[in-house]
SEDO-293480 format. One record per residue (C-alpha): x, y, z; residue in three letters; residue number from 0. Coordinates in Angstrom, 1 decimal, padded with zeros to 4 digits. Example, Ala and Ser with C-alpha at 12.3 -4.5 7.8 and 13.67 -1.06 7.14 Angstrom:
012.3,-004.5,007.8,ALA,0
013.7,-001.1,007.1,SER,1
***
This chain:
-034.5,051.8,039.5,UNK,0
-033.4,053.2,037.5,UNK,1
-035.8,051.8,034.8,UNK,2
-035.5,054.7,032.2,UNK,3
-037.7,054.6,029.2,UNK,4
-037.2,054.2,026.0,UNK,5
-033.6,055.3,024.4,UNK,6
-033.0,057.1,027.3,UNK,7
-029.1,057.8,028.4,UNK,8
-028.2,054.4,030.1,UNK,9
-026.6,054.6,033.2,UNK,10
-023.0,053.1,032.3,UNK,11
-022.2,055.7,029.6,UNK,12
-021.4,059.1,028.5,UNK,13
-024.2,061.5,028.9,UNK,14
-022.6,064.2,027.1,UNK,15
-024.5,064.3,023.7,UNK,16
-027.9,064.4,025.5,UNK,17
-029.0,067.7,025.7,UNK,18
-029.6,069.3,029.2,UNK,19
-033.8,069.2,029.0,UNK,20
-033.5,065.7,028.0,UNK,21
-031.8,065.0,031.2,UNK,22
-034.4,067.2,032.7,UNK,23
-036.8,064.9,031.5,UNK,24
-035.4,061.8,032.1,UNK,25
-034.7,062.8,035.6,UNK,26
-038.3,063.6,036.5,UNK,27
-039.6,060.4,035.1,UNK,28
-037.0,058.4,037.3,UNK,29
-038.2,060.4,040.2,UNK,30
-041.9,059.3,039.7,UNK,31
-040.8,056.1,039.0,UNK,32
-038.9,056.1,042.7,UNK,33
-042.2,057.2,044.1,UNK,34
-044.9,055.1,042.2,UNK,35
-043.3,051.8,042.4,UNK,36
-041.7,052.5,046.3,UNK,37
-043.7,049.8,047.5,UNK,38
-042.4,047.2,045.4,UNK,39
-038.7,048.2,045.4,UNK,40
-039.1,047.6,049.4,UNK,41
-040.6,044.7,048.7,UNK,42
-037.4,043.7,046.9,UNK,43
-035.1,044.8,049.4,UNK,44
-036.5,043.0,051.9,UNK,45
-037.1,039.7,049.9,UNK,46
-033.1,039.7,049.2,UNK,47
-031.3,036.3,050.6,UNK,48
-028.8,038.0,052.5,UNK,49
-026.6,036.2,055.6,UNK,50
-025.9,039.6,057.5,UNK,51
-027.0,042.7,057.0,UNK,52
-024.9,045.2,054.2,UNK,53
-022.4,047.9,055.2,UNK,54
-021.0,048.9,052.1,UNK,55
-023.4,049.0,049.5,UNK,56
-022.9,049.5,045.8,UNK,57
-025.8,051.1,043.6,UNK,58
-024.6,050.6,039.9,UNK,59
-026.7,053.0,037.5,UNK,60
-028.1,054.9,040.3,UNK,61
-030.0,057.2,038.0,UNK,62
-031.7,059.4,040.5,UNK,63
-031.4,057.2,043.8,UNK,64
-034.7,055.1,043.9,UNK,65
-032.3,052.4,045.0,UNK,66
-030.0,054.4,046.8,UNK,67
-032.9,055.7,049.0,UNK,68
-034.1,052.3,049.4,UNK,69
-031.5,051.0,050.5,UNK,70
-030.5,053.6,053.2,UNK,71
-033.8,052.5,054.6,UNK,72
-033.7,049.2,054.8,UNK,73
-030.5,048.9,056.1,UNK,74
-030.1,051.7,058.4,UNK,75
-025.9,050.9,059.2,UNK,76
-025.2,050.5,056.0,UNK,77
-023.0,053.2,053.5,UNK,78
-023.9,053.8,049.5,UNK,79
-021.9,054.1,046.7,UNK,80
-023.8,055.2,044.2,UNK,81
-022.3,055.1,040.4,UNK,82
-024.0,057.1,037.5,UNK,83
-022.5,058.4,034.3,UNK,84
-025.0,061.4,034.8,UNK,85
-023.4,064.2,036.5,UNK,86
-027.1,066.0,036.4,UNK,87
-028.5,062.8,038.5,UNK,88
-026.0,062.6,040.7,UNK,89
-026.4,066.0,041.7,UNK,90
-029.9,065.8,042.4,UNK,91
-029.4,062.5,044.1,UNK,92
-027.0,064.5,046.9,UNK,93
-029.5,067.3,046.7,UNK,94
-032.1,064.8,048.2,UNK,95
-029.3,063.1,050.5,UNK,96
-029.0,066.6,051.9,UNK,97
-032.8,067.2,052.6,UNK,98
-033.2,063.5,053.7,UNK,99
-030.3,064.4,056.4,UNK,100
-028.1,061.3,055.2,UNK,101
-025.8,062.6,052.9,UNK,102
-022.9,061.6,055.3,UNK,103
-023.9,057.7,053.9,UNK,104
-023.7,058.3,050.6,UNK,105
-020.7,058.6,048.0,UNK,106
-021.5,059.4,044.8,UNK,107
-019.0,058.4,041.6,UNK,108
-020.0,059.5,038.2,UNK,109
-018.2,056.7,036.0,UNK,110
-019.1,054.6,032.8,UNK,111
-019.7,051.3,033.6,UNK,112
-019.1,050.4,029.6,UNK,113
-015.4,051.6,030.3,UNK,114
-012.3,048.6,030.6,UNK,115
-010.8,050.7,033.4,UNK,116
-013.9,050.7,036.7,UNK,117
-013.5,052.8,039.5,UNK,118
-013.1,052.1,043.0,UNK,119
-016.1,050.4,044.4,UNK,120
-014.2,049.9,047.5,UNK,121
-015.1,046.8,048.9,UNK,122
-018.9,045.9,048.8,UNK,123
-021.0,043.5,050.7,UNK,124
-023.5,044.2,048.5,UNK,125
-024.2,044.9,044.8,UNK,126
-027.7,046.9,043.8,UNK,127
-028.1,046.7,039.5,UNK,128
-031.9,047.9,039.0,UNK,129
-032.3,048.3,035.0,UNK,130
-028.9,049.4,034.5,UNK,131
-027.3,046.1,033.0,UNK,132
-029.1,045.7,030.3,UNK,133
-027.8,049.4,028.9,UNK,134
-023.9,047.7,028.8,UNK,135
-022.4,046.9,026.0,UNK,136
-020.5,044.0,027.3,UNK,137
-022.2,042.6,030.5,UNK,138
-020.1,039.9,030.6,UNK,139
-017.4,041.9,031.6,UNK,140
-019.7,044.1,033.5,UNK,141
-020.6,041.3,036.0,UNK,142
-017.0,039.8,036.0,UNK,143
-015.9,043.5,037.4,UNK,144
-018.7,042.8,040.1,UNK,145
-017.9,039.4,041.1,UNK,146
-014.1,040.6,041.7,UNK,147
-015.4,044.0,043.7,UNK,148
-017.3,042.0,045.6,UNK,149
-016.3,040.5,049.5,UNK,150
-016.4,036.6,049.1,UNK,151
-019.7,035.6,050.6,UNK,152
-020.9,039.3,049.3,UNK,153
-024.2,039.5,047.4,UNK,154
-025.4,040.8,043.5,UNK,155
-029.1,042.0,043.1,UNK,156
-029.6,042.5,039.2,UNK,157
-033.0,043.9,039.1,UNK,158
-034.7,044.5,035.8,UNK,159
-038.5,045.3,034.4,UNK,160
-040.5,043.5,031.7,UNK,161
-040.6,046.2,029.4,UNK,162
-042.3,049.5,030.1,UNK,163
-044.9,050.0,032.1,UNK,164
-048.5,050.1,030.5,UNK,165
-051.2,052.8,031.7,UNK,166
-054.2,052.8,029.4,UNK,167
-057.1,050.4,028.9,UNK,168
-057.1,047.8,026.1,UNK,169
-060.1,050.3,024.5,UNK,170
-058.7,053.3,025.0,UNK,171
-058.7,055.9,023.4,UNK,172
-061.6,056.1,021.5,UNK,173
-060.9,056.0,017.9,UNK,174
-057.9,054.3,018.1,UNK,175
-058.3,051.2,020.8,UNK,176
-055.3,049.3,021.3,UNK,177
-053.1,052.5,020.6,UNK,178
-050.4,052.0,023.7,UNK,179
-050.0,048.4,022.6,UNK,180
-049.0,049.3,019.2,UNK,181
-046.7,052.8,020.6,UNK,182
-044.8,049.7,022.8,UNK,183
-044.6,047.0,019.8,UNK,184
-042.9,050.0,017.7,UNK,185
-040.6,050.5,020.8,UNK,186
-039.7,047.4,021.2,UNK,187
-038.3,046.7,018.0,UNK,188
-036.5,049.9,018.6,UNK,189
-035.1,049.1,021.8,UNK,190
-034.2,045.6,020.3,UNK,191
-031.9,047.0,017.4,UNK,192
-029.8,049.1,020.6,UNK,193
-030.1,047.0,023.4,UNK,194
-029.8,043.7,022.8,UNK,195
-029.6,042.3,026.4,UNK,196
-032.9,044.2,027.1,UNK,197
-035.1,041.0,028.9,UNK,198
-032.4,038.7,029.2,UNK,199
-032.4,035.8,031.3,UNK,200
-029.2,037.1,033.9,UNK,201
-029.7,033.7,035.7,UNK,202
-026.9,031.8,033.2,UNK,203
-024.6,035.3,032.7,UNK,204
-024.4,035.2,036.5,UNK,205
-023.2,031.6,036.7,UNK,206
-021.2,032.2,034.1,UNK,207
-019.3,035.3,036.0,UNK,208
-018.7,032.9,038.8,UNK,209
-021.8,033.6,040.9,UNK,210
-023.9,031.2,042.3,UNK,211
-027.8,032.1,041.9,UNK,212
-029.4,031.9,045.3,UNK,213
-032.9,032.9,044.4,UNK,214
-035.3,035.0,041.2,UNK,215
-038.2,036.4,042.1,UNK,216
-040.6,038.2,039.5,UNK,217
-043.0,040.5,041.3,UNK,218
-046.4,042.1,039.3,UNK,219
-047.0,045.2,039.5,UNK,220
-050.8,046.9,039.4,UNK,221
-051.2,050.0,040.9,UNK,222
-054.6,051.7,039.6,UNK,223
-054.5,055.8,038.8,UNK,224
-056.5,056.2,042.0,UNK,225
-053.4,056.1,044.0,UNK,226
-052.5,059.5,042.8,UNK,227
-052.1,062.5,040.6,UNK,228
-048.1,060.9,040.4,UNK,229
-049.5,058.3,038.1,UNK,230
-050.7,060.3,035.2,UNK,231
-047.7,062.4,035.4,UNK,232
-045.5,059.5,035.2,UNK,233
-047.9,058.1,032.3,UNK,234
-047.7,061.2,030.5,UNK,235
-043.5,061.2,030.4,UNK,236
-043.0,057.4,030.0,UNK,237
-045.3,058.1,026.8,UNK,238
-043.6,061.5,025.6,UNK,239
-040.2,059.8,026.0,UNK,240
-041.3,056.9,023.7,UNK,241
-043.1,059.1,021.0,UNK,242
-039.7,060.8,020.4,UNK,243
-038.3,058.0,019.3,UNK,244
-040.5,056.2,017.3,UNK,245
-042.8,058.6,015.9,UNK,246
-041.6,058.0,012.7,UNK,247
-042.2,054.4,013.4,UNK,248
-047.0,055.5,014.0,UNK,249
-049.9,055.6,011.0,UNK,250
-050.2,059.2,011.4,UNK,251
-053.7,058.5,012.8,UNK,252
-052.0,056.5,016.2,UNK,253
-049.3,059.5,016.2,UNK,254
-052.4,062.3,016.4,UNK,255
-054.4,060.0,018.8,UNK,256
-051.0,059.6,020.9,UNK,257
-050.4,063.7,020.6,UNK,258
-054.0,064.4,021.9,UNK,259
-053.1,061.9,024.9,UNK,260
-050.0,063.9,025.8,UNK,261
-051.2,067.3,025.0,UNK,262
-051.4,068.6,028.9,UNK,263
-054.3,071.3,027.7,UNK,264
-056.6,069.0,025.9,UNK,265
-059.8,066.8,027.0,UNK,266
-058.4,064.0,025.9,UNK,267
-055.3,064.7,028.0,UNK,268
-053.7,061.2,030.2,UNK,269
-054.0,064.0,032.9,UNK,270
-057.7,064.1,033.0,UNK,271
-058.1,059.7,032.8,UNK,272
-059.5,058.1,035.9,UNK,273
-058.9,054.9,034.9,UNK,274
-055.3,054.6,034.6,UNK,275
-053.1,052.1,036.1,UNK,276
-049.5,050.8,036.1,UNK,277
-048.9,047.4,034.6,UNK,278
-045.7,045.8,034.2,UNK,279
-043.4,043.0,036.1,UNK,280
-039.9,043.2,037.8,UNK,281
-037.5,040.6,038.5,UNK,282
-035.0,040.3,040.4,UNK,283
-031.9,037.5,040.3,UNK,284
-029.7,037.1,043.7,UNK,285
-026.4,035.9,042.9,UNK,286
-023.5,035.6,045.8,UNK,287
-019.8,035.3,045.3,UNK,288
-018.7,032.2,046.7,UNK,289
***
């Protein structure tokens, strides 16, 4: 997925102004994210329009290997390249690879994708893009390089969410109802000054690069906080990630009320909710090289 929150280091670029704990950080959300929304990134797997199954299999902005992983599963012959510009994921992606046991099908390349020059994707049957394309500067370009890497006949997946995920109810918290609203309209207009492809239609860019759209799906996603401990966890650094960046952009009252939800020691802590639950929508375009 690698849906990273908000301003986080984008999969096609240099990670080397980003200090190490913000990796860190960004790494453990990715890794909840993997496990929370597993379900539905099967669900997308197996949905995809494909003629035979994949051999070579390219995962573009691998982040941490929610795809990768997927992948591997669902096609159980089939080889990954997985590209990140993050050394720090990559690492911890083999470091699962090793513990799964199928390390021998995966080849990592740490690369920016934003870069004129791409490396060697071999020759892919398939291409895997979950919430990586909307971090490139020039996705036109982006998805001509995939069109070309791609076998004829060989398939695209751009997958992408609506936004981030939501966890609180429209009341909460007391005091200040409607306060994660409000946190996501402020990052929103952040996100839209630095990623201006962020909730794009990919459906005319695709035909654009030559590829003909064989199918867009958008699935909902609801998963309520009873489904595990993961969920508040994930909550809680989805939500820490976003106040960095815009808490210049609260009222000081929303920024206490948000501090109070992310402050692991107090009552008011996401941690202790029991009625959290994930909210967002992912789609997903299939476009095949002709």
């Amino acid at each position: 997925m690698n849906h990273a929150p908000t301003h986080s280091p984008h999969p096609g670029a240099s990670h080397g102004h980003h200090h190490e704990h913000a990796l860190d950080g960004q790494a453990e959300i990715l890794d909840l994210d993997a496990d929370v929304l597993a379900e539905h990134t099967a669900s997308i797997t197996a949905w995809l329009p494909l003629q035979t199954d994949p051999r070579h299999i390219a995962d573009l902005g691998c982040g941490t290997g929610a795809g990768t992983f997927a992948l591997l599963d669902r096609f159980p012959d089939a080889h990954v390249t997985a590209v990140d510009a993050s050394v720090e994921h990559l690492q911890r992606l083999r470091t699962k690879a090793c513990a799964l046991g199928v390390q021998e099908r995966i080849r990592t390349v740490q690369a920016d994708l934003d870069e004129t020059a791409w490396p060697d994707l071999g020759s892919p049957d398939l291409v895997w893009a979950s919430a990586s394309m909307h971090h490139m500067a020039h996705p036109d370009r982006a998805l001509r390089a995939v069109h070309d890497a791609l076998v004829p006949g060989g398939l695209f997946a751009v997958v992408e969410l609506a936004g981030h995920p939501r966890f609180l109810p429209e009341n909460a918290p007391e005091g200040r109802p409607g306060l994660e609203e409000r946190v996501h309209a402020a990052a929103d207009r952040r996100q839209a000054e630095h990623l201006p492809h962020r909730g794009a239609d990919w459906g005319p860019m695709l035909t654009a690069a030559g590829f003909t759209v064989e199918g867009e799906r958008t699935i909902a996603v609801h998963l309520d906080g009873t489904r595990g401990e993961a969920i508040g966890r994930y909550a809680t650094g989805v939500l820490q990630r976003i106040r960095g960046v815009i808490a210049d952009r609260l009222f000081p009252e929303d920024l206490a009320a948000l501090d109070q939800l992310l402050d692991t020691g107090s009552p008011h802590s996401i941690l202790r909710r029991d009625d959290l639950t994930v909210r967002t929508e992912r789609t997903v375009w299939a476009a095949r090289r002709n």
